[in-house]
C-alpha positions as CSV (number, residue, x, y, z in Angstrom):
1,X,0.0,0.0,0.0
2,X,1.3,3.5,-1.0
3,X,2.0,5.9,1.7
4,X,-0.9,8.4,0.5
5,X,-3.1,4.9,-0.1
6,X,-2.4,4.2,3.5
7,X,-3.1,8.3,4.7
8,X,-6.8,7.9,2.9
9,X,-7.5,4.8,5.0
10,X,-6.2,5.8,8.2
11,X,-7.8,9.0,7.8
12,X,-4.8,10.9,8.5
13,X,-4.2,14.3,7.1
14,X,-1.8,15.0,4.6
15,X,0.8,17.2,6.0
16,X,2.7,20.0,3.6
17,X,5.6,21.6,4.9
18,X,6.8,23.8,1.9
19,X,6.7,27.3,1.7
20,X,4.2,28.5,-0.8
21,X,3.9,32.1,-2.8
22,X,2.0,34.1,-5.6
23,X,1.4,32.5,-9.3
24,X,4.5,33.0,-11.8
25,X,4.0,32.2,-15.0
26,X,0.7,30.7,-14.4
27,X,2.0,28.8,-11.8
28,X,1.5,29.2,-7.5
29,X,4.9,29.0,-6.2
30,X,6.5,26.4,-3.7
31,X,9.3,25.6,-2.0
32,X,10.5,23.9,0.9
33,X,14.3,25.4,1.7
34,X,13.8,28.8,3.7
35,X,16.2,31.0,5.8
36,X,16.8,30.3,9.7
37,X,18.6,33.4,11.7
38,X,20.2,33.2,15.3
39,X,20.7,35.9,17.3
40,X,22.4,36.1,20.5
41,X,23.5,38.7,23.0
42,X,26.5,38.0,25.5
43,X,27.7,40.0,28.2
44,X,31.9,40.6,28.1
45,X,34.2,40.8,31.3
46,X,36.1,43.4,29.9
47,X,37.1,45.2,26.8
48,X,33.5,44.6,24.5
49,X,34.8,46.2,22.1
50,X,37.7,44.3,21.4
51,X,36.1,40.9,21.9
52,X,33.8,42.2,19.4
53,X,36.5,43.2,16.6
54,X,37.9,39.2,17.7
55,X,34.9,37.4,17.0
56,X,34.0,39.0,14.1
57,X,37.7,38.3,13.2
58,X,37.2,34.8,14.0
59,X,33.9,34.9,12.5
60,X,35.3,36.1,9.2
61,X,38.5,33.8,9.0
62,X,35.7,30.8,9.1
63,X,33.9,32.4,6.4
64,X,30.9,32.5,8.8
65,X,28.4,34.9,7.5
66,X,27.5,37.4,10.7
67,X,27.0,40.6,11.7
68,X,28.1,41.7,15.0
69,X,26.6,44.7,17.2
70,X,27.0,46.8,20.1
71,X,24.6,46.9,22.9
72,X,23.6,50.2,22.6
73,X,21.7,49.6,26.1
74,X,24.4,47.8,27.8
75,X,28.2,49.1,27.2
76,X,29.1,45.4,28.7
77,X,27.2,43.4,26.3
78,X,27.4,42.7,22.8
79,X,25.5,40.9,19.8
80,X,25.5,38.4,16.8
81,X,23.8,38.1,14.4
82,X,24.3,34.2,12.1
83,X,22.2,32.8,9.7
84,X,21.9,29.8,7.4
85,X,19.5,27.7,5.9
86,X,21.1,24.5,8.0
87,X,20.4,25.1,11.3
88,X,23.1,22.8,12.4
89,X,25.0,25.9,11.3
90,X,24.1,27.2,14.6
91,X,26.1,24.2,16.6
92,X,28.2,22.8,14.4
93,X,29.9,25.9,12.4
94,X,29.5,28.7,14.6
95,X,29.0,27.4,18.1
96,X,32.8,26.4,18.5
97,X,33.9,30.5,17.8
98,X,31.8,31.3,20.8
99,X,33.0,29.3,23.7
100,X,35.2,31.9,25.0
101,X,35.7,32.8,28.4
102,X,35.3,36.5,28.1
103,X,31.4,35.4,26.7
104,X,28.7,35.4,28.9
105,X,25.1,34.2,27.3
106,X,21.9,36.5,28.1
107,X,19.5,34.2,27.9
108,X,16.5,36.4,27.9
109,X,17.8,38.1,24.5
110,X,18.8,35.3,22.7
111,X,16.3,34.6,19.4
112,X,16.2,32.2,16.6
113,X,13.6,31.5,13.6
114,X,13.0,31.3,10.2
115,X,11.3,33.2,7.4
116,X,8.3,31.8,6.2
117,X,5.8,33.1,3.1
118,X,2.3,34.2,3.2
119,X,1.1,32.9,0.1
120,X,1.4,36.4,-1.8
121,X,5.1,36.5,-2.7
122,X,5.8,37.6,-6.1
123,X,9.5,35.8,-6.1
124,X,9.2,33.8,-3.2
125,X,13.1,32.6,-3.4
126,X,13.4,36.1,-3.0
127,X,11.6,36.6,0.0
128,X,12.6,33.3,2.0
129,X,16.6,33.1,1.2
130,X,17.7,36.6,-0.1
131,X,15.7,39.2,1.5
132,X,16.5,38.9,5.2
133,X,20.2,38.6,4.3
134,X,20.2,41.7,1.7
135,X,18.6,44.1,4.4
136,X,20.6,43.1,7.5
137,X,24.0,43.3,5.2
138,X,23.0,46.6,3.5
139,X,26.1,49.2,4.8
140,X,23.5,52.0,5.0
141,X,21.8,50.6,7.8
142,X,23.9,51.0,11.1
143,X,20.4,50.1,13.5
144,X,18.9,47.2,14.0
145,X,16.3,46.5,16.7
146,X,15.4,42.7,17.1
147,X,12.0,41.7,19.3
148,X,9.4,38.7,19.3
149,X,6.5,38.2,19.8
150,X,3.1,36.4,20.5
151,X,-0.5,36.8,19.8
152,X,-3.5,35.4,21.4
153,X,-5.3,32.6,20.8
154,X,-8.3,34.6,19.4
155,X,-6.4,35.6,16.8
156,X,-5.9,31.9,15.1
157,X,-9.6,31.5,15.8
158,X,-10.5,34.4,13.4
159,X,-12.1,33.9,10.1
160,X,-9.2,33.8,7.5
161,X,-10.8,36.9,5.8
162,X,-10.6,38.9,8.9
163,X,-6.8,38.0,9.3
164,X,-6.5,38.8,6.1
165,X,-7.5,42.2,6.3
166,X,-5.6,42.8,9.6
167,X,-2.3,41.6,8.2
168,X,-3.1,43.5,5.0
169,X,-3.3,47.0,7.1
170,X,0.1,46.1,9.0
171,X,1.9,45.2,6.0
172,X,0.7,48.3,4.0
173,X,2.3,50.3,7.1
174,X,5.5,48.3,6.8
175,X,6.1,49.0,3.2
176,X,5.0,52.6,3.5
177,X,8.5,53.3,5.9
178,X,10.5,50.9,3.7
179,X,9.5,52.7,0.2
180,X,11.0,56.1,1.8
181,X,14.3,53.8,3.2
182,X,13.5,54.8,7.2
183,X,13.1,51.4,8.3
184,X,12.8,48.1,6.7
185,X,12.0,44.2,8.2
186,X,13.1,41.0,8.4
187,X,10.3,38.5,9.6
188,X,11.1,35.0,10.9
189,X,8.6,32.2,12.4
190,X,10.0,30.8,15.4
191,X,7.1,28.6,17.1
192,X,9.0,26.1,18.9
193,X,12.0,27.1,18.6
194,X,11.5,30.0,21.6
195,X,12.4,29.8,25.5
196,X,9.4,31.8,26.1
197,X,7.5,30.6,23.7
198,X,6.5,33.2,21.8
199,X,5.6,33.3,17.9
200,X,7.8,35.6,15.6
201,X,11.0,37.0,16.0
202,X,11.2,40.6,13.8
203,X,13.5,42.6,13.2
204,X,13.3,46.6,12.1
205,X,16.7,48.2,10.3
206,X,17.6,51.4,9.0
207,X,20.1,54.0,8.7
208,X,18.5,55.9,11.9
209,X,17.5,54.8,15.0
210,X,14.4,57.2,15.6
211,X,12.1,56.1,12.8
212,X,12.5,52.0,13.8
213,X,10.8,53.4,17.1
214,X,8.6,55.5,15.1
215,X,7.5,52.6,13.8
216,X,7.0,50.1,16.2
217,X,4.9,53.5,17.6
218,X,2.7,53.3,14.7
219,X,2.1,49.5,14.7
220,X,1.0,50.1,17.8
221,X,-2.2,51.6,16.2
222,X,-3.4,48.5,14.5
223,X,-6.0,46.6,15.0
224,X,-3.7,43.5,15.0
225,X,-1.1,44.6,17.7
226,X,-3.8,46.7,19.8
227,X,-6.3,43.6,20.3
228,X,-3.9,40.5,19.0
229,X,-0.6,40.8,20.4
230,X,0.0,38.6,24.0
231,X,3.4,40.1,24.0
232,X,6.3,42.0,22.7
233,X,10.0,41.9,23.5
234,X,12.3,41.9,25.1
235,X,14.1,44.7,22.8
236,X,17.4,44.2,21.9
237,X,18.6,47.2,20.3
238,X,21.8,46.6,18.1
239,X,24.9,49.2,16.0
240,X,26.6,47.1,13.9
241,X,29.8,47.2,14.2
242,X,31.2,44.6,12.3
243,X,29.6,42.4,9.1
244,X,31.6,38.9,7.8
């Protein structure tokens, strides 16, 4: 008996993990390879600043693709940024260039997901493997502010239409900074994956600082953050100072 012969009589469902997007040429998009991003936030006995300028040289001997930031709330702590679509990357490649002594984990900041599509991607290789990477690497943008997140359970409960039009407004908002280059985003999935269990991992970049507040301020306004969202943060608010 086939496996899908044996699905129909067991009356199992038929599970699909691939990424899917919009129609090109005539045809809905699929995939199943996406993008998965660690990021994690140590605090440094002494000298951050120069472990920083080591790792990233360590980091870049290895050819490990990273970008590591300052703290700009804690002038002991700093940040990486790794990302791969092997998340053994995580353990195997770039664990062993961060057991150092000088390194001291914070837990509560650390974050790890993966992008995922909504079903309206015009190039959907574009938007799960390229995207992410192209707007954290982009020189111009010196900020980064990382945070996730949860909603509530009402929300998954909603019609799919009235989702729709909730994630329509917040996206339309989103696109509206990054068209006039304030601030621009990098969405990852991380159910699972999360100590505290949260959702989403996002992360806002830009050249300044003030408008990746700004907006977080005007998300704030939507219907889906305002009645959906269980939880936000903590905030990890990141200067690059090195990219591999």
């Amino acid at each position: 008996m086939s496996d899908e012969a044996h699905r129909r009589e067991s009356g199992l469902p038929t599970i699909d993990v691939h990424e899917h997007g919009g129609k090109r040429d005539g045809a809905r998009q699929s995939m199943n390879r996406r993008l998965f991003m660690q990021l994690l936030v140590y605090e440094v006995a002494e000298r951050p600043d120069h472990e920083a300028e080591q790792l990233a040289a360590r980091l870049r001997a290895a050819r490990v693709a990273s970008v590591v930031y300052a703290d700009a709330m804690d002038p002991g702590s700093l940040g990486v940024l790794t990302w791969s679509e092997d998340p053994a990357h995580f353990v195997r490649v770039v664990r062993p260039h961060l057991q150092s002594p000088a390194l001291r984990p914070r837990r509560d900041f650390a974050m790890i997901g993966r992008t995922y599509a909504t079903g309206h991607e015009p190039d959907l290789e574009h938007a799960l493997l390229r995207r992410s990477v192209e707007n954290v690497s982009n020189e111009a943008y010196r900020w980064h502010v990382w945070y996730p997140l949860r909603r509530t359970g009402e929300f998954a409960r909603l019609d799919p239409h009235e989702q729709s039009s909730m994630l329509r407004e917040h996206a339309q908002i989103g696109m509206a900074y990054g068209a006039q280059a304030l601030a621009h985003d990098v969405r990852l999935a991380c159910h699972g994956l999360d100590a505290g269990d949260n959702e989403f991992v996002i992360g806002l970049v830009g050249p300044e600082l003030q408008p990746l507040s700004h907006l977080v301020q005007a998300m704030r306004r939507t219907r889906q953050t305002s009645e959906y969202i269980e939880k936000m943060g903590p905030f990890f608010v990141g200067y690059v100072l090195h990219r591999t």
